[in-house]
Every structure is written in C-alpha cells, then in structure tokens.
N, C-alpha and C positions, 0 to 999 in steps of 0.2 A: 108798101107801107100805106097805112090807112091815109089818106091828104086833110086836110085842113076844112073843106068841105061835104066831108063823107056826116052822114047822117047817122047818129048812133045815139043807145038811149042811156046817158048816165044819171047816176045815183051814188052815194055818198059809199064809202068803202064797208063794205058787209063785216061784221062782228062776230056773225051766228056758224062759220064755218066748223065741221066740225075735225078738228084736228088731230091727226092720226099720219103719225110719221112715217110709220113706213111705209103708207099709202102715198104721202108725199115722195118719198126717195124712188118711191117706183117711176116716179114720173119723168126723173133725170138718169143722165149718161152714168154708165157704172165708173166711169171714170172723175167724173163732174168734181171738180176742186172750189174751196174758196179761198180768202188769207185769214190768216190767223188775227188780226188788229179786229174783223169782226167777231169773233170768240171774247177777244178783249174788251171789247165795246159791250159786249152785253154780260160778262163778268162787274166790268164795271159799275155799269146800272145797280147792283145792288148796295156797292157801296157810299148810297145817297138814302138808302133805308135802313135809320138805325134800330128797327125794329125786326131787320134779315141778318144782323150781324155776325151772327153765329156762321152765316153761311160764306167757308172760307174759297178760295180759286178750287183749291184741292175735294173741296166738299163735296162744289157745285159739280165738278167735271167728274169724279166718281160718281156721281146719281144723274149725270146723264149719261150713264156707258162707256165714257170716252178717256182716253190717256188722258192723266192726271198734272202732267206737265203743261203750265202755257205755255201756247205757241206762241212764237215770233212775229212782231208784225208782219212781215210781210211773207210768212212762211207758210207755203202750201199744206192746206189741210183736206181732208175727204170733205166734200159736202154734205155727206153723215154726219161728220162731227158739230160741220155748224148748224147744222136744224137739231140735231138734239139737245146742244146746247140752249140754243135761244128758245126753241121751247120748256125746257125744264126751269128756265130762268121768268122766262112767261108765266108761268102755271105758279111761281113761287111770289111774281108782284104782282097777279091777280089770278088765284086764284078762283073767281067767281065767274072769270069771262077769257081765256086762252087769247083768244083774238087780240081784245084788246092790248092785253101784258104784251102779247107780238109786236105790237105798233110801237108800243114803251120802248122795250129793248131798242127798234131800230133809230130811236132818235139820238142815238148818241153816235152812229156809223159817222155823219159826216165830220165832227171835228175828230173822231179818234183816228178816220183816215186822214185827214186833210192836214193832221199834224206828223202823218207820216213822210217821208224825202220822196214817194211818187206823187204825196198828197198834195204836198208846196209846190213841186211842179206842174201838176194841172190848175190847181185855185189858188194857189199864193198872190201870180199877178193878178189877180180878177179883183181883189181888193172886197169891197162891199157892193158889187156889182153882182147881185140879185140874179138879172136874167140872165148875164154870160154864166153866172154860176152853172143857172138850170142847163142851158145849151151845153156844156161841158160837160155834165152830170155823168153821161154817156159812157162817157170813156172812164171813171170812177168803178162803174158795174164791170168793165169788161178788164179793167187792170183784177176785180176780186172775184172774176167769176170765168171758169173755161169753156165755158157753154152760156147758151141761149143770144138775145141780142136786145140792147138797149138802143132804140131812136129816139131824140127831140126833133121837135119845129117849133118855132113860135108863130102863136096865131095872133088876131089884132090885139091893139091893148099889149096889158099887162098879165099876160096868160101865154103859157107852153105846152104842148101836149108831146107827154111822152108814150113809149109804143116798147111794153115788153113783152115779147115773144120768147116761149121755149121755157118760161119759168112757171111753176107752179102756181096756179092762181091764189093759192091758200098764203101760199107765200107773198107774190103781188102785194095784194090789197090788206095786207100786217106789216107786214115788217119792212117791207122795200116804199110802203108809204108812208110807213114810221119814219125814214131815212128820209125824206122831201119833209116832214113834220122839222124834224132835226137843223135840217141846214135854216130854214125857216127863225128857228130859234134862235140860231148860231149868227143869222144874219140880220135880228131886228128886226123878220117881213111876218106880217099877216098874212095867211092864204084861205083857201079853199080849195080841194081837192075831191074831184068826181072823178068816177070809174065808169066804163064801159067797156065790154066783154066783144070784140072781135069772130072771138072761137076760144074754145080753152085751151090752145095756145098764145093769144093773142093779148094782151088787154092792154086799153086805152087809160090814161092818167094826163087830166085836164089838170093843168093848177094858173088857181089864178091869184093873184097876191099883189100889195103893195108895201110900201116900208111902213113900216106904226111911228117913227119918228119923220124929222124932214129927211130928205132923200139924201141917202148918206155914200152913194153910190159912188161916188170918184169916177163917175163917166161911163 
C-alpha cells in the first residue's frame, strides 16, 4: 500500500471518462458480486426527481437488461447487474455528462447501507464521528463487494487516504466517490476529495474535511 509519504500527483476526480460497460465488466472476476441495497440506493435517487417519475423500479431495471425484481438488501447480485443499473440510472439524472449522474447515484450508498443490520453494525456505534467513519469505510466495500481491496490511513490533520485496488477506475472516481460525497452529507462534513492514479489497478483518494457545524462528533 502506497504510505502516507509517497509522492503522487493528484487532481480533482475526472468527469470526461467515457463510459462503456462492457468495457468495464471486462475488467472484473466473472464471478464479481455486489448487494442488492446498492441497486436500491440508486433506484432510489430517482425518486427525489419529480420530473423522472414516470420511471418505475420495474421500468428502470427492464432498460437496464436486468431482472425486474428488486433485490434484497443484502442479497447477492452479479456485478453486471449493478453497473447497468447505476449507469442507466446515471445517463437518465444527467443526461448531459454520465460521469457525473455516476457520482449522484453513489451519494446515497452510505445511509441506504448503513441503515442496513450489517450497516449499524459497523457505523451505528461511530455516532457522528467523521474520521472513525472514514477509517471503517473499508469494510462497508468489502461486506458489498467479492473482489478488489479497500485500504484507509489517516494522514495529519483532518484527512484519510484511501487506496482502491482491483476496481475499475471508471468506477473509482464516479460512483465510489459519489459514496464518500454521500456519507459527507449524511454526516454534516464538508470535504475535498483528490485522486491519484497508482496504476489502473490502483487509485489513491485523499479526503480531507471538517464538520460545517460545531463538531458534533461524540468523540
């Protein structure tokens, strides 16, 4: 794992990828699984746009190729199913820029897990505690994901760097940033999040943050 004083060059998470699924799905185990409560989480997103209305679970998940039934939260789905998902769900809240709508989608993973019985058991006791949030983060990725690897460290200050390996960069820097956007929300913090590129296996996510209220952290 890259340390704390490795030199690398970041910049703001890229928008301009051009998104092409099955290019992505080439990049993961034919086996690669995620849970179903992210399927949810980005079903959900649309219903905060009442001008997507019309687009039902059953719509959405028929025009993205995928059985029509939601899944379960916590019920294994192909990895297919969730990148067709969130991208078809992407491309319909912004149309104009895929990338971005990726980032959208993911800000709603951390409360729709964390209201999940694995989700209160990793961040229920963390309370509004910010950084153990992040430090824990880790194990959030690997309870919804059967491949690749999520590391934190905290560096000085009020800043973590995390280190995803084995995930699709396209993915990375949308959606799984989307999801640090997310908990952000969920937790009253402002941040700042820079990316740097290891290998494209590799990539680095600096965040650095503090609370926008007084520090409501319980310790």
């Amino acid at each position: 794992m890259e340390s704390r004083f490795t030199s690398l060059e970041f910049a703001a998470p890229r928008i301009d990828f051009e998104i092409d699924v099955d290019a992505i799905l080439a990049k993961v185990p034919a086996n690669a699984t995620s849970k179903g409560v992210i399927v949810g989480a980005a079903l959900d997103c649309l219903r905060a746009r009442p001008d997507l209305a019309e687009w039902t679970d059953e719509r959405v998940l028929a025009g993205a190729g995928v059985p029509t039934q939601r899944p379960g939260l916590l019920q294994d789905i192909p990895w297919s199913t969730y990148v067709r998902v969130i991208v078809f769900v992407a491309r319909l809240l912004t149309p104009e820029c895929v990338c971005v709508g990726l980032r959208e989608v993911g800000k709603g993973n951390y409360g729709a897990f964390g209201q999940t019985l694995v989700g209160r058991m990793l961040f229920g006791t963390l309370g509004r505690n910010f950084g153990r949030v992040l430090l824990m983060g880790p194990n959030g990725w690997r309870v919804c994901n059967n491949f690749g690897e999520v590391k934190a460290e905290q560096l000085p200050g009020q800043t973590a760097r995390y280190h995803f390996i084995g995930y699709p960069v396209e993915i990375v820097e949308t959606h799984f940033v989307g999801t640090i956007d997310g908990a952000c929300t969920w937790l009253d913090v402002e941040s700042e999040l820079l990316v740097a590129h290891r290998s494209e296996e590799h990539v680095v996510v600096d965040v650095a943050w503090r609370y926008r209220s007084p520090d409501t952290s319980g310790g």
